[in-house]
C-alpha positions, 0 to 999 in steps of 0.5 A, a space after each residue: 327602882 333604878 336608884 335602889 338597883 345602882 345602891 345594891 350593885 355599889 354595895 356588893 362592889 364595896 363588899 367585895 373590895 374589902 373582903 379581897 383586902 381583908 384576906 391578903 396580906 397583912 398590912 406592911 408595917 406588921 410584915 416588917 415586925 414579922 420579917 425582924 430577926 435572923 433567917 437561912 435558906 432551907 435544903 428544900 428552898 428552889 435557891 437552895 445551893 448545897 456546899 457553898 456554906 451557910 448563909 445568915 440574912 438578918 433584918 434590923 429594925 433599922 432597915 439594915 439587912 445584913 447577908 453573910 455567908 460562913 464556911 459551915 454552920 457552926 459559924 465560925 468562918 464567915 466567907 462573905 458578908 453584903 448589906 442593903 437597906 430595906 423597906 415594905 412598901 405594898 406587900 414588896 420587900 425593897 432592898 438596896 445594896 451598898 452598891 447601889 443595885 436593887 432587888 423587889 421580892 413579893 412577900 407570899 407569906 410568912 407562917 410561923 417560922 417560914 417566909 416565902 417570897 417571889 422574886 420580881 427580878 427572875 420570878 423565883 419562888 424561894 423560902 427562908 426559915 427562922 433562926 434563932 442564933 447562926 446555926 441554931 434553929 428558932 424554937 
């Protein structure tokens, strides 16, 4: 009786653990194909800055992730440019700058044509929508 007890208390404990990973996030590599293309910092982002141009964060399925910033959203001026290498480790967007600095943001989801992420370093919760072409949103 005892041992039948343990078995049914191993089972449900087993059953438990693989629902809580089957109703998280997707396993890293799909997150990475997800997270591939160009994104931008939608109006109702809480990083969202108005006036200071329109930002372009593309990932490449390199692992280079290129920011740049233009003058407005026809595209035509770029004002600044950064990049980083990037990685999926655990549901965790990795990105190391050329400079060697770091950023850790937790993906929280991506649905559709907007991914939201929790900054690890300020504990921002921030969103980016897709784009098809700087300036032009995906279809």
């Amino acid at each position: 009786m005892r041992k039948t007890g343990l078995l049914i208390l191993c089972l449900v404990a087993a059953l438990g653990a693989s629902r809580a990973v089957a109703g998280g996030l997707p396993p890293d590599a799909d997150i990475a194909r997800k997270l591939l293309g160009s994104w931008t910092v939608p109006p109702q982002s809480s990083d969202y800055v108005a006036g200071v141009g329109y930002p372009d964060e593309t990932f490449d399925s390199a692992g280079t992730y290129s920011f740049r910033v233009y003058q407005d959203q026809s595209c035509r001026v770029q004002v600044s440019e950064a990049h980083a290498r990037w990685t999926i480790e655990h549901g965790v967007l990795n990105s190391v700058y050329e400079d060697g600095s770091a950023d850790q943001d937790e993906i929280v989801s991506i649905i559709g044509d907007t991914l939201t992420l929790h900054s690890k370093s300020d504990g921002i919760t921030y969103t980016r929508v897709r784009i098809a072409a700087c300036g032009h949103a995906a279809n």
